[in-house]
N, C-alpha and C positions, 0 to 999 in steps of 0.2 A: 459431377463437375458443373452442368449448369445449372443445379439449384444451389450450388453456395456458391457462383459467381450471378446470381440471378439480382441479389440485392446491391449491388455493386456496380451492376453492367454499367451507368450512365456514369459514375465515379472515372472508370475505365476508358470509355469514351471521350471524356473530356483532356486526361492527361492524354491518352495520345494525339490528340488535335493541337491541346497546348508544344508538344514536344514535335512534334512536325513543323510545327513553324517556329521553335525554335533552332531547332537542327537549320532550318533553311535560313534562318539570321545568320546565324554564327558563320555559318559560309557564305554567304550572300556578301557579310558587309566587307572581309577583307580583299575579296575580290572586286567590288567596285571601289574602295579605298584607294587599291593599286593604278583603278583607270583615273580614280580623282586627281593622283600622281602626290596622295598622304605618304610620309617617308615612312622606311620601315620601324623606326622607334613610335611614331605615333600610331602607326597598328597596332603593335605591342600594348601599348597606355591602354588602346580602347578594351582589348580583351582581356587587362589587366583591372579594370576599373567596374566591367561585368560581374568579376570574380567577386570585389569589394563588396558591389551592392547586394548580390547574392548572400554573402557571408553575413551582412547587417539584416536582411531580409529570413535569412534565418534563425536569428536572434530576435527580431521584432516582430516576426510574424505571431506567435504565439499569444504575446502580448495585445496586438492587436483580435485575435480573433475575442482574448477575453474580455475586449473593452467593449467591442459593437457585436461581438456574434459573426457566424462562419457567413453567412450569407452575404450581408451587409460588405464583408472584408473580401468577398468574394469578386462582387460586383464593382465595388471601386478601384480593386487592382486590375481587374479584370478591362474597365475602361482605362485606365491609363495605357496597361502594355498593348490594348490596342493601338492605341494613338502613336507607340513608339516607331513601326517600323515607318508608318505615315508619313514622321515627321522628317525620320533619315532622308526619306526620298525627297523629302520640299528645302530641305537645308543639308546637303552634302559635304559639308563642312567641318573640319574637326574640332574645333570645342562644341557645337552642337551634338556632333556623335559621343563626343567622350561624356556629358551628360547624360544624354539617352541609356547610354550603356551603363551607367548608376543605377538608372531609374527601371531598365530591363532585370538587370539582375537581383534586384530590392522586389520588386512585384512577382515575379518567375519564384523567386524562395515564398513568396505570401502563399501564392495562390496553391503551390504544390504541398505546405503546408497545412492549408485548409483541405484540398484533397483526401493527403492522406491522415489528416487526424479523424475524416469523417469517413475514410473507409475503415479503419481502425478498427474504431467504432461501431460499424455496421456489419462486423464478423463475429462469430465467436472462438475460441479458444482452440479448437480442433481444426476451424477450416484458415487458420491465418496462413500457415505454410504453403498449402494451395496458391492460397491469394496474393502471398507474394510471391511465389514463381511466376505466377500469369501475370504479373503486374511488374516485374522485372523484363521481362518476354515481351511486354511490350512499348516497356520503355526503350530500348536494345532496338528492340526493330522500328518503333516510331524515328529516334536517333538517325539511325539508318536511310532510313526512306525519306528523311528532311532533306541529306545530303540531296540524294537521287533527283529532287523537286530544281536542283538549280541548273536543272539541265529543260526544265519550260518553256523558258527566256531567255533573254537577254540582262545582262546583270548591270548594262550600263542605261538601262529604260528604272520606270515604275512601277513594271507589272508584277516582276518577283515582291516586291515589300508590298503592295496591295493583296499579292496571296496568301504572305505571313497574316497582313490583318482578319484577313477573312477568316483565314484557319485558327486565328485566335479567338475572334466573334464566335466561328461556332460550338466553341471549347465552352460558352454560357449556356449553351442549349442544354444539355442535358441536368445540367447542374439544376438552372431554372424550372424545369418540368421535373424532375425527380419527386417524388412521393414519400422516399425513404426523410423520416422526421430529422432536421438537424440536429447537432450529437452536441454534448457539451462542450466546451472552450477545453484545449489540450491545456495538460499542468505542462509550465515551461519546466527546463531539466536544471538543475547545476550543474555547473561548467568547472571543471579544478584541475588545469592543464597539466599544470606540475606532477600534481598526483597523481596523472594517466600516465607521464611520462614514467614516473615512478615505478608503476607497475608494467609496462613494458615497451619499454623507447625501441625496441623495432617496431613496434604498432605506431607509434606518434610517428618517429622520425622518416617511417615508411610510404604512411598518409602524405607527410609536408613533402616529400620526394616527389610520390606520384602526382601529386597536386601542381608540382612546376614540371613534370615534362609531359601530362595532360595539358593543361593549361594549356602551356605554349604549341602543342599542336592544335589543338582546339582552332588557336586565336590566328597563327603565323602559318602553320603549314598551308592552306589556300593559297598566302601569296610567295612560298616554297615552291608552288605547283605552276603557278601564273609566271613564276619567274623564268623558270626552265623554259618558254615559249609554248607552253600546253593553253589549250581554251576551255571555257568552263566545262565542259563535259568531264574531261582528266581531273579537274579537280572535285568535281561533285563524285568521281568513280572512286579515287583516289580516298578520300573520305570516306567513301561507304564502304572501301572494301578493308580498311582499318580499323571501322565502327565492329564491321560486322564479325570480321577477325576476332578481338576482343570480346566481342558477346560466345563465339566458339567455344576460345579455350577458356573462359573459364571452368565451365563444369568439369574439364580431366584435370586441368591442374588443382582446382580446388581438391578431387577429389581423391586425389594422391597427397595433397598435403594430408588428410586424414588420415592416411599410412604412415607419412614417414613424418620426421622432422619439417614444420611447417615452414620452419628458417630455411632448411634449405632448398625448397621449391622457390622460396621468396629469391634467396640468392642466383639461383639459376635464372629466374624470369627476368632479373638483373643485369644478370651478366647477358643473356641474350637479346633483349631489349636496348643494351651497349653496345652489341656487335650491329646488331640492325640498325641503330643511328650511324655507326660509323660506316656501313654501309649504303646510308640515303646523303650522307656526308661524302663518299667518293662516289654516288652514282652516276655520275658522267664516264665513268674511269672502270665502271664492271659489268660485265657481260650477264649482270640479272635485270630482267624487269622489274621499273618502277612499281607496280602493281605488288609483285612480289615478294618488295623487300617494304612495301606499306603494311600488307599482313602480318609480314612478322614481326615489323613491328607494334602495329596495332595489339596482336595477339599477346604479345609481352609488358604488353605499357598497359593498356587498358587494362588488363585483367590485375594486374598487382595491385590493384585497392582494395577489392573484397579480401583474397590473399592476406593483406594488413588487417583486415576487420576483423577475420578470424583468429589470426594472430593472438589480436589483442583480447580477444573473447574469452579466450582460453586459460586468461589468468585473471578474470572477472567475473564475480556473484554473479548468478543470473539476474539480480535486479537492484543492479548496476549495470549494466547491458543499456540500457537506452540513454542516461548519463554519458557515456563512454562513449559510446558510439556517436552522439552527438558533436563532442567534443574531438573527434579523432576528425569527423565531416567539416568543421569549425578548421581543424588546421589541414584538413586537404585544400578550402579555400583560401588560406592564408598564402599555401604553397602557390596555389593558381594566382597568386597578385602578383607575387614576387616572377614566375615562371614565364610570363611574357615578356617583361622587362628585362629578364638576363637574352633570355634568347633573339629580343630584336637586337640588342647590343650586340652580341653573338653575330647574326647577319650583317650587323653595320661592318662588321671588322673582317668577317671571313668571308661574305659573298651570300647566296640566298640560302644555300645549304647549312650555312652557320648554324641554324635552328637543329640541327640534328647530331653538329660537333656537342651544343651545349646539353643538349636531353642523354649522349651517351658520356658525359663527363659527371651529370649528376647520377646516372646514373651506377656507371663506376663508382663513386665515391660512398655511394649507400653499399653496394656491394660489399666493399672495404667494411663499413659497419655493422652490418650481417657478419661477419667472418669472425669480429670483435666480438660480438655476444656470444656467436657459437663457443667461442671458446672459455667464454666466462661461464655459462653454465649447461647445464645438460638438459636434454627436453623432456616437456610432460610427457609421459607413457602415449601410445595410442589408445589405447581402450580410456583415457581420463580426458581426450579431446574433445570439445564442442566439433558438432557439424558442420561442415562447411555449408556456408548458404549462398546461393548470385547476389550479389550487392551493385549498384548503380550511385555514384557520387553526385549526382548531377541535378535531386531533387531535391526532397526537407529530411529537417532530423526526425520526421514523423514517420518515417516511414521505418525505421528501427522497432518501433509498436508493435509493426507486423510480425517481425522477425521470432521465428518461435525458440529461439534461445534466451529469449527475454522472458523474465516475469513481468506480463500485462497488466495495467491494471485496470478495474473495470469503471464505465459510465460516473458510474454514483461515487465508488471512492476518487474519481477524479473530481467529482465536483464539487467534492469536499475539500479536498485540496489546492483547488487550482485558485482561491482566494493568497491561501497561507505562503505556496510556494514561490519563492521569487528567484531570478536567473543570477548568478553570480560567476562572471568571469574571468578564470585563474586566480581563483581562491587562494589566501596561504592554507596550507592543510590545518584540520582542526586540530587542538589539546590532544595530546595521545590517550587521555581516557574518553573522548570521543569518539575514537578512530574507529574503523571496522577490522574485524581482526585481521589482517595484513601486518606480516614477520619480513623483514628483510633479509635477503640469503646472503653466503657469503661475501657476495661481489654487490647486493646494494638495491636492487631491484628486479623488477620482475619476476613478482609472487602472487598468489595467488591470495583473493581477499579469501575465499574460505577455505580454511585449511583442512578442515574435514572431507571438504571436495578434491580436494586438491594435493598431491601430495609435495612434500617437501623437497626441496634442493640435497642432493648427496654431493 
Protein backbone atom coordinates (compact mmCIF):
# COMPACT_ATOMS: atom_id res chain seq x y z
CA UNK A 1 0.00 0.00 0.00
CA UNK A 2 2.74 2.63 0.50
CA UNK A 3 4.71 2.11 -2.41
CA UNK A 4 1.85 2.55 -4.92
CA UNK A 5 0.36 5.31 -2.81
CA UNK A 6 4.10 6.60 -2.43
CA UNK A 7 4.09 8.46 -5.95
CA UNK A 8 0.92 10.07 -5.37
CA UNK A 9 1.15 10.99 -1.63
CA UNK A 10 1.49 14.96 -2.43
CA UNK A 11 -1.52 14.55 -5.17
CA UNK A 12 -3.40 13.40 -1.94
CA UNK A 13 -2.31 15.98 0.10
CA UNK A 14 -3.37 18.55 -1.75
CA UNK A 15 -7.06 17.43 -2.53
CA UNK A 16 -7.61 17.00 0.97
CA UNK A 17 -6.41 20.58 2.15
CA UNK A 18 -8.47 21.77 -0.97
CA UNK A 19 -11.67 19.80 0.33
CA UNK A 20 -11.26 21.03 3.97
CA UNK A 21 -11.75 24.34 3.05
CA UNK A 22 -14.20 23.61 1.02
CA UNK A 23 -16.38 21.71 3.21
CA UNK A 24 -15.90 24.69 5.67
CA UNK A 25 -17.17 27.41 2.81
CA UNK A 26 -20.04 25.54 1.89
CA UNK A 27 -21.17 25.72 5.57
CA UNK A 28 -19.55 28.70 6.74
CA UNK A 29 -21.38 30.92 4.01
CA UNK A 30 -25.01 29.96 4.64
CA UNK A 31 -24.73 30.37 8.12
CA UNK A 32 -23.32 33.90 8.06
CA UNK A 33 -25.71 34.72 5.20
CA UNK A 34 -28.50 34.16 7.79
CA UNK A 35 -26.79 36.56 10.33
CA UNK A 36 -26.41 39.01 7.26
CA UNK A 37 -30.33 38.71 7.33
CA UNK A 38 -29.81 37.42 3.08
CA UNK A 39 -33.57 35.92 2.46
CA UNK A 40 -33.86 32.44 2.04
CA UNK A 41 -34.25 32.41 -1.87
CA UNK A 42 -31.01 34.28 -2.10
CA UNK A 43 -29.10 31.50 -0.19
CA UNK A 44 -30.66 29.14 -2.48
CA UNK A 45 -29.24 31.36 -5.74
CA UNK A 46 -25.79 31.34 -4.11
CA UNK A 47 -25.51 27.38 -3.81
CA UNK A 48 -27.32 27.27 -6.84
CA UNK A 49 -24.76 29.28 -8.82
CA UNK A 50 -21.67 27.25 -7.23
CA UNK A 51 -23.18 24.33 -8.76
CA UNK A 52 -23.26 26.32 -12.36
CA UNK A 53 -19.59 27.25 -12.09
CA UNK A 54 -18.63 23.86 -11.03
CA UNK A 55 -20.53 22.26 -13.93
CA UNK A 56 -18.63 24.97 -16.70
CA UNK A 57 -15.48 24.39 -14.65
CA UNK A 58 -15.85 20.85 -15.52
CA UNK A 59 -16.19 21.30 -19.04
CA UNK A 60 -13.43 23.82 -19.36
CA UNK A 61 -10.98 22.67 -17.19
CA UNK A 62 -9.63 20.09 -19.59
CA UNK A 63 -9.49 22.60 -22.18
CA UNK A 64 -7.62 24.68 -20.17
CA UNK A 65 -4.97 22.43 -19.00
CA UNK A 66 -4.31 21.62 -22.90
CA UNK A 67 -3.79 25.23 -23.73
CA UNK A 68 -1.16 26.36 -20.88
CA UNK A 69 -0.33 22.90 -19.23
CA UNK A 70 -1.31 21.40 -15.62
CA UNK A 71 0.91 23.53 -13.58
CA UNK A 72 0.38 26.85 -15.04
CA UNK A 73 -3.74 26.04 -14.68
CA UNK A 74 -2.92 24.93 -11.41
CA UNK A 75 -1.38 28.00 -10.06
CA UNK A 76 -3.84 30.57 -11.55
CA UNK A 77 -6.93 28.77 -10.26
CA UNK A 78 -5.28 28.14 -7.42
CA UNK A 79 -4.69 32.15 -6.81
CA UNK A 80 -8.04 33.00 -7.60
CA UNK A 81 -10.00 30.48 -5.22
CA UNK A 82 -7.64 31.76 -2.73
CA UNK A 83 -8.85 35.31 -2.93
CA UNK A 84 -12.43 34.05 -2.82
CA UNK A 85 -13.30 33.17 0.59
CA UNK A 86 -11.09 36.87 1.34
CA UNK A 87 -13.35 38.63 -0.57
CA UNK A 88 -16.67 37.14 1.07
CA UNK A 89 -15.49 38.40 4.18
CA UNK A 90 -14.54 42.25 3.04
CA UNK A 91 -18.01 42.41 1.00
CA UNK A 92 -20.78 40.44 2.75
CA UNK A 93 -23.17 41.25 0.40
CA UNK A 94 -25.24 39.38 -2.00
CA UNK A 95 -24.40 40.00 -5.59
CA UNK A 96 -20.73 40.04 -4.42
CA UNK A 97 -21.36 36.45 -3.00
CA UNK A 98 -23.43 35.15 -5.81
CA UNK A 99 -20.22 36.10 -8.09
CA UNK A 100 -17.85 34.49 -5.81
CA UNK A 101 -19.74 31.42 -5.76
CA UNK A 102 -19.33 31.24 -9.99
CA UNK A 103 -15.92 31.90 -9.69
CA UNK A 104 -15.56 29.09 -6.61
CA UNK A 105 -17.26 26.49 -8.36
CA UNK A 106 -15.39 27.15 -11.93
CA UNK A 107 -11.77 26.96 -10.19
CA UNK A 108 -12.70 24.00 -7.48
CA UNK A 109 -13.79 21.88 -10.93
CA UNK A 110 -10.19 23.22 -12.64
CA UNK A 111 -8.11 22.44 -9.98
CA UNK A 112 -9.56 18.85 -8.94
CA UNK A 113 -9.36 18.39 -12.57
CA UNK A 114 -5.75 18.90 -12.78
CA UNK A 115 -5.49 16.72 -9.80
CA UNK A 116 -6.83 13.93 -10.81
CA UNK A 117 -5.74 13.89 -14.45
CA UNK A 118 -2.29 13.98 -12.97
CA UNK A 119 -2.89 11.25 -10.49
CA UNK A 120 -4.30 9.15 -13.27
CA UNK A 121 -1.42 9.52 -14.82
CA UNK A 122 0.94 8.76 -12.28
CA UNK A 123 -0.52 5.02 -11.51
CA UNK A 124 -0.46 2.15 -13.34
CA UNK A 125 -3.26 -0.29 -14.32
CA UNK A 126 -3.24 -2.67 -11.43
CA UNK A 127 -2.84 -0.18 -8.54
CA UNK A 128 -5.83 2.39 -9.76
CA UNK A 129 -8.47 0.49 -7.65
CA UNK A 130 -6.24 0.99 -4.55
CA UNK A 131 -5.87 4.56 -5.47
CA UNK A 132 -9.28 5.33 -5.80
CA UNK A 133 -10.51 3.82 -2.57
CA UNK A 134 -7.90 5.87 -0.78
CA UNK A 135 -8.70 8.69 -2.67
CA UNK A 136 -12.34 8.42 -2.21
CA UNK A 137 -11.52 7.70 1.74
CA UNK A 138 -10.30 10.76 1.87
CA UNK A 139 -12.30 12.82 0.03
CA UNK A 140 -15.40 11.50 2.41
CA UNK A 141 -13.47 12.39 5.49
CA UNK A 142 -11.73 15.54 4.24
CA UNK A 143 -15.92 16.58 3.46
CA UNK A 144 -16.34 15.60 6.88
CA UNK A 145 -13.89 17.32 8.89
CA UNK A 146 -14.58 20.83 6.81
CA UNK A 147 -17.91 20.53 8.44
CA UNK A 148 -16.21 19.97 12.08
CA UNK A 149 -13.79 23.22 11.34
CA UNK A 150 -16.97 25.59 11.87
CA UNK A 151 -17.03 24.93 15.24
CA UNK A 152 -13.26 27.33 15.65
CA UNK A 153 -14.96 30.40 15.54
CA UNK A 154 -17.24 32.43 15.24
CA UNK A 155 -18.96 32.63 11.80
CA UNK A 156 -20.07 36.13 12.11
CA UNK A 157 -16.02 37.48 12.49
CA UNK A 158 -13.09 36.80 9.68
CA UNK A 159 -11.28 34.13 11.07
CA UNK A 160 -13.22 31.09 9.66
CA UNK A 161 -12.73 32.48 5.65
CA UNK A 162 -9.09 33.37 6.52
CA UNK A 163 -8.76 29.53 7.39
CA UNK A 164 -10.46 28.55 4.28
CA UNK A 165 -7.73 30.76 2.52
CA UNK A 166 -4.93 29.32 4.34
CA UNK A 167 -6.04 25.77 3.82
CA UNK A 168 -6.35 26.47 0.33
CA UNK A 169 -2.63 28.24 0.07
CA UNK A 170 -1.45 25.25 1.42
CA UNK A 171 -3.23 22.85 -1.14
CA UNK A 172 -0.05 24.55 -3.52
CA UNK A 173 2.62 23.15 -1.48
CA UNK A 174 2.79 19.91 -2.26
CA UNK A 175 1.82 20.26 -5.90
CA UNK A 176 4.83 22.98 -6.05
CA UNK A 177 7.54 20.66 -4.49
CA UNK A 178 6.41 17.33 -6.08
CA UNK A 179 9.10 15.80 -8.31
CA UNK A 180 6.69 13.40 -10.02
CA UNK A 181 7.18 14.82 -13.97
CA UNK A 182 3.72 16.64 -15.08
CA UNK A 183 1.65 14.22 -17.26
CA UNK A 184 0.07 15.27 -20.41
CA UNK A 185 -3.15 17.43 -20.98
CA UNK A 186 -6.32 14.99 -20.34
CA UNK A 187 -8.26 14.10 -23.75
CA UNK A 188 -11.64 16.01 -22.99
CA UNK A 189 -14.65 13.22 -23.35
CA UNK A 190 -17.74 13.63 -25.57
CA UNK A 191 -20.78 14.41 -24.03
CA UNK A 192 -24.09 12.73 -25.88
CA UNK A 193 -26.91 13.16 -23.08
CA UNK A 194 -29.47 11.79 -25.09
CA UNK A 195 -27.76 8.86 -25.87
CA UNK A 196 -26.83 8.17 -22.08
CA UNK A 197 -30.27 8.72 -21.47
CA UNK A 198 -30.91 6.12 -24.10
CA UNK A 199 -29.15 3.58 -22.52
CA UNK A 200 -30.34 3.97 -19.13
CA UNK A 201 -32.61 6.76 -17.84
CA UNK A 202 -32.41 5.51 -14.24
CA UNK A 203 -28.71 6.22 -14.30
CA UNK A 204 -29.35 9.98 -15.84
CA UNK A 205 -32.63 10.60 -14.23
CA UNK A 206 -31.16 9.30 -10.88
CA UNK A 207 -27.85 11.55 -11.14
CA UNK A 208 -30.30 14.79 -11.88
CA UNK A 209 -32.52 13.47 -8.77
CA UNK A 210 -29.62 13.13 -6.45
CA UNK A 211 -28.12 16.28 -7.83
CA UNK A 212 -31.27 18.45 -6.49
CA UNK A 213 -31.64 16.96 -3.06
CA UNK A 214 -27.63 16.90 -2.59
CA UNK A 215 -27.57 20.15 -3.72
CA UNK A 216 -30.01 21.69 -1.68
CA UNK A 217 -28.76 20.20 1.46
CA UNK A 218 -25.37 21.09 0.72
CA UNK A 219 -26.50 24.88 0.07
CA UNK A 220 -29.96 25.37 2.69
CA UNK A 221 -29.67 22.72 5.34
CA UNK A 222 -27.06 25.02 7.61
CA UNK A 223 -29.61 27.72 7.48
CA UNK A 224 -32.51 24.57 8.17
CA UNK A 225 -30.21 24.06 11.38
CA UNK A 226 -29.73 27.98 12.31
CA UNK A 227 -33.37 28.30 11.93
CA UNK A 228 -34.47 25.83 14.41
CA UNK A 229 -32.62 28.27 17.07
CA UNK A 230 -29.28 25.70 17.17
CA UNK A 231 -25.62 27.75 17.10
CA UNK A 232 -22.98 26.83 14.86
CA UNK A 233 -21.80 23.78 16.64
CA UNK A 234 -25.41 21.82 15.73
CA UNK A 235 -24.95 22.83 12.37
CA UNK A 236 -21.26 21.93 11.71
CA UNK A 237 -22.43 18.23 13.80
CA UNK A 238 -25.39 18.13 11.96
CA UNK A 239 -23.45 18.08 8.65
CA UNK A 240 -20.85 15.99 9.63
CA UNK A 241 -22.79 13.37 10.96
CA UNK A 242 -24.83 13.25 7.45
CA UNK A 243 -21.43 13.49 5.44
CA UNK A 244 -20.23 10.82 7.28
CA UNK A 245 -23.43 8.84 7.23
CA UNK A 246 -23.22 8.73 3.65
CA UNK A 247 -19.63 7.81 3.24
CA UNK A 248 -20.92 4.54 5.75
CA UNK A 249 -23.55 3.00 3.71
CA UNK A 250 -22.31 3.21 0.93
CA UNK A 251 -19.95 0.18 0.66
CA UNK A 252 -23.22 -2.36 1.99
CA UNK A 253 -25.60 -0.89 -0.12
CA UNK A 254 -23.28 -0.80 -3.07
CA UNK A 255 -22.51 -4.14 -2.24
CA UNK A 256 -25.91 -5.72 -2.13
CA UNK A 257 -26.73 -3.97 -5.34
CA UNK A 258 -24.11 -6.57 -6.73
CA UNK A 259 -26.48 -9.42 -5.54
CA UNK A 260 -29.66 -8.26 -6.41
CA UNK A 261 -31.37 -6.05 -8.68
CA UNK A 262 -29.45 -2.77 -8.52
CA UNK A 263 -33.01 -0.80 -9.27
CA UNK A 264 -34.20 -2.03 -6.52
CA UNK A 265 -31.53 -1.02 -3.83
CA UNK A 266 -31.89 2.26 -5.77
CA UNK A 267 -35.69 2.39 -4.97
CA UNK A 268 -35.32 1.49 -1.45
CA UNK A 269 -32.47 4.14 -0.77
CA UNK A 270 -35.56 6.27 -2.29
CA UNK A 271 -38.18 5.48 -0.51
CA UNK A 272 -36.06 5.77 2.66
CA UNK A 273 -34.36 8.86 2.09
CA UNK A 274 -38.37 10.12 1.46
CA UNK A 275 -39.28 9.00 4.70
CA UNK A 276 -36.30 10.75 6.52
CA UNK A 277 -37.17 14.15 4.67
CA UNK A 278 -40.53 13.70 5.84
CA UNK A 279 -39.18 13.08 9.09
CA UNK A 280 -36.70 16.32 9.28
CA UNK A 281 -40.10 17.98 7.84
CA UNK A 282 -42.06 17.15 10.98
CA UNK A 283 -39.19 17.24 13.46
CA UNK A 284 -40.55 19.44 15.95
CA UNK A 285 -43.58 16.99 16.08
CA UNK A 286 -41.23 13.48 16.71
CA UNK A 287 -39.73 12.02 19.64
CA UNK A 288 -36.27 11.18 17.45
CA UNK A 289 -33.19 13.15 17.42
CA UNK A 290 -32.11 15.59 15.07
CA UNK A 291 -28.94 13.87 14.84
CA UNK A 292 -30.58 10.89 14.05
CA UNK A 293 -32.82 11.48 11.52
CA UNK A 294 -29.66 13.60 9.72
CA UNK A 295 -28.00 10.16 9.31
CA UNK A 296 -30.48 8.50 7.80
CA UNK A 297 -30.89 10.79 5.83
CA UNK A 298 -27.39 11.45 4.89
CA UNK A 299 -27.03 7.60 4.62
CA UNK A 300 -29.78 7.56 1.90
CA UNK A 301 -29.29 10.71 -0.03
CA UNK A 302 -25.55 10.77 -0.26
CA UNK A 303 -24.92 7.39 -1.17
CA UNK A 304 -27.56 7.12 -4.11
CA UNK A 305 -25.08 8.62 -6.77
CA UNK A 306 -22.56 6.09 -6.92
CA UNK A 307 -25.70 3.60 -6.73
CA UNK A 308 -26.62 5.68 -10.21
CA UNK A 309 -23.00 5.20 -11.55
CA UNK A 310 -23.14 1.77 -11.28
CA UNK A 311 -26.40 1.51 -12.61
CA UNK A 312 -25.48 3.10 -15.56
CA UNK A 313 -22.22 1.11 -15.84
CA UNK A 314 -23.71 -1.98 -16.32
CA UNK A 315 -25.23 -1.24 -19.63
CA UNK A 316 -21.97 0.42 -20.80
CA UNK A 317 -18.65 -0.77 -22.92
CA UNK A 318 -15.95 -0.55 -20.65
CA UNK A 319 -14.51 2.27 -22.70
CA UNK A 320 -17.36 4.22 -22.80
CA UNK A 321 -17.08 4.35 -19.12
CA UNK A 322 -15.30 7.74 -18.74
CA UNK A 323 -17.77 9.24 -21.53
CA UNK A 324 -20.73 8.21 -19.50
CA UNK A 325 -19.60 8.91 -16.39
CA UNK A 326 -18.80 12.22 -17.31
CA UNK A 327 -21.75 13.00 -18.62
CA UNK A 328 -24.12 11.38 -15.87
CA UNK A 329 -21.49 14.09 -13.30
CA UNK A 330 -22.40 17.01 -15.95
CA UNK A 331 -26.30 16.23 -14.96
CA UNK A 332 -25.75 15.60 -11.36
CA UNK A 333 -24.68 19.43 -11.52
CA UNK A 334 -27.33 20.45 -13.63
CA UNK A 335 -29.69 18.86 -10.87
CA UNK A 336 -27.63 20.84 -7.98
CA UNK A 337 -28.55 24.33 -9.91
CA UNK A 338 -31.91 23.58 -10.15
CA UNK A 339 -32.08 21.78 -6.33
CA UNK A 340 -31.42 24.87 -4.44
CA UNK A 341 -33.90 27.10 -6.09
CA UNK A 342 -36.93 24.67 -5.59
CA UNK A 343 -35.95 24.01 -2.10
CA UNK A 344 -35.45 27.80 -0.89
CA UNK A 345 -39.01 28.18 -2.67
CA UNK A 346 -40.02 25.31 -0.64
CA UNK A 347 -38.93 27.24 2.74
CA UNK A 348 -40.33 30.47 1.42
CA UNK A 349 -43.85 28.78 1.60
CA UNK A 350 -43.68 26.09 4.19
CA UNK A 351 -41.34 27.45 6.88
CA UNK A 352 -37.37 26.30 7.36
CA UNK A 353 -38.17 22.69 7.17
CA UNK A 354 -39.67 23.14 3.69
CA UNK A 355 -36.17 22.09 2.42
CA UNK A 356 -36.90 18.56 3.39
CA UNK A 357 -40.82 18.46 2.27
CA UNK A 358 -39.02 19.31 -1.19
CA UNK A 359 -35.92 16.71 -1.10
CA UNK A 360 -38.71 13.92 0.03
CA UNK A 361 -41.18 14.98 -2.81
CA UNK A 362 -38.37 14.62 -5.33
CA UNK A 363 -37.54 12.05 -3.95
CA UNK A 364 -40.80 10.03 -4.17
CA UNK A 365 -41.33 10.91 -7.52
CA UNK A 366 -37.89 9.22 -8.86
CA UNK A 367 -39.16 6.35 -6.83
CA UNK A 368 -42.41 6.26 -8.84
CA UNK A 369 -39.74 6.05 -11.80
CA UNK A 370 -37.64 3.15 -10.45
CA UNK A 371 -40.94 1.15 -10.27
CA UNK A 372 -41.73 2.24 -14.17
CA UNK A 373 -38.56 0.71 -15.43
CA UNK A 374 -38.67 -2.17 -13.18
CA UNK A 375 -41.52 -3.08 -14.77
CA UNK A 376 -40.41 -2.40 -18.36
CA UNK A 377 -37.76 -4.71 -18.28
CA UNK A 378 -35.92 -7.45 -16.36
CA UNK A 379 -32.33 -7.15 -14.88
CA UNK A 380 -28.81 -8.06 -16.00
CA UNK A 381 -28.06 -11.47 -14.32
CA UNK A 382 -25.59 -11.07 -11.24
CA UNK A 383 -22.80 -12.76 -12.38
CA UNK A 384 -22.82 -9.98 -15.82
CA UNK A 385 -22.82 -6.90 -13.26
CA UNK A 386 -19.92 -4.35 -13.17
CA UNK A 387 -18.60 -3.91 -9.40
CA UNK A 388 -19.63 -1.70 -7.51
CA UNK A 389 -17.03 1.13 -6.71
CA UNK A 390 -17.28 4.46 -3.84
CA UNK A 391 -17.89 7.20 -6.02
CA UNK A 392 -17.93 11.10 -4.71
CA UNK A 393 -19.76 13.69 -7.05
CA UNK A 394 -18.29 16.59 -5.77
CA UNK A 395 -14.84 16.63 -7.81
CA UNK A 396 -13.75 16.31 -11.80
CA UNK A 397 -14.79 14.04 -14.45
CA UNK A 398 -11.25 12.85 -14.20
CA UNK A 399 -11.34 11.13 -11.72
CA UNK A 400 -13.63 8.28 -13.58
CA UNK A 401 -9.81 7.36 -15.24
CA UNK A 402 -9.32 6.01 -12.02
CA UNK A 403 -12.05 3.85 -11.94
CA UNK A 404 -11.12 0.27 -12.96
CA UNK A 405 -14.20 -0.51 -14.78
CA UNK A 406 -12.95 1.72 -17.22
CA UNK A 407 -10.77 1.04 -20.27
CA UNK A 408 -7.63 3.57 -19.47
CA UNK A 409 -6.02 5.00 -21.67
CA UNK A 410 -2.28 5.40 -21.46
CA UNK A 411 0.12 8.77 -21.36
CA UNK A 412 1.10 8.56 -25.17
CA UNK A 413 -2.24 7.58 -26.68
CA UNK A 414 -3.62 10.35 -24.87
CA UNK A 415 -1.30 12.67 -26.40
CA UNK A 416 -2.15 11.76 -29.48
CA UNK A 417 -5.35 12.36 -29.17
CA UNK A 418 -5.92 15.05 -27.04
CA UNK A 419 -5.08 17.57 -30.18
CA UNK A 420 -7.90 15.60 -32.33
CA UNK A 421 -10.46 15.15 -29.50
CA UNK A 422 -12.96 17.88 -29.06
CA UNK A 423 -16.05 18.10 -26.31
CA UNK A 424 -19.31 18.11 -27.80
CA UNK A 425 -22.36 18.64 -25.65
CA UNK A 426 -25.66 16.50 -26.15
CA UNK A 427 -24.77 15.47 -29.48
CA UNK A 428 -27.62 14.37 -31.92
CA UNK A 429 -26.72 10.62 -31.98
CA UNK A 430 -24.58 9.54 -35.00
CA UNK A 431 -25.88 7.80 -38.54
CA UNK A 432 -26.75 4.43 -37.42
CA UNK A 433 -23.86 2.88 -39.42
CA UNK A 434 -21.77 4.75 -36.98
CA UNK A 435 -23.29 3.74 -33.99
CA UNK A 436 -21.83 1.28 -31.54
CA UNK A 437 -23.43 -1.81 -31.55
CA UNK A 438 -26.34 -0.89 -29.13
CA UNK A 439 -30.01 -2.95 -30.02
CA UNK A 440 -33.00 -1.33 -28.47
CA UNK A 441 -35.17 -3.87 -26.32
CA UNK A 442 -38.50 -4.10 -26.43
CA UNK A 443 -39.52 -1.04 -24.32
CA UNK A 444 -36.84 1.31 -26.12
CA UNK A 445 -33.70 1.60 -23.90
CA UNK A 446 -31.50 0.48 -21.73
CA UNK A 447 -29.18 -1.83 -23.41
CA UNK A 448 -26.23 -2.70 -23.48
CA UNK A 449 -23.59 -1.31 -25.99
CA UNK A 450 -21.86 -4.71 -26.19
CA UNK A 451 -23.95 -7.40 -26.72
CA UNK A 452 -21.42 -10.07 -26.59
CA UNK A 453 -20.91 -8.71 -22.94
CA UNK A 454 -24.11 -8.26 -22.37
CA UNK A 455 -26.95 -10.35 -22.49
CA UNK A 456 -30.11 -9.47 -24.25
CA UNK A 457 -33.65 -8.44 -22.84
CA UNK A 458 -36.23 -11.58 -22.53
Amino acid sequence: MGRTLAPVFALLVSVALLLLGNGLLGTLLPVRAQLEAFSTPVIGLLGSLYFLGFGFGCVLGPHLIQRVGHIRTFAALAALVVAVPLVHALFPLPYPWAALRIVAGLCLAGLYTVIESWLNQSVDNASRGTVLSVYIVINLSAMTGGQLLLQLDSPAGPALFSLVAVLMTLAVVPIALTRAAAPVPPVAVRLRLRHLYHLSPVGIIGCFTVGMTSGAFWTVAPAYVTALGEGPEAVSTFMAVAVFAGALAQWPLGRLSDKIDRRLVILGACLAAGLAGLGLFQSAHLPIPLLVLAGFFGAFTLSAYALCIAHANDFIAPEDAVEASAGLLLTYAAGAVAGPLLAASAMSWLGPSGLFAATAAAHFLFALFVIHRIRQRAPIPADERENFVLMEPRTSAMVFELDPRSETTTPEAAEEQAAATILEDDLPDAPEDEQPPAEEGPEGNEQPLDEEKRPKET
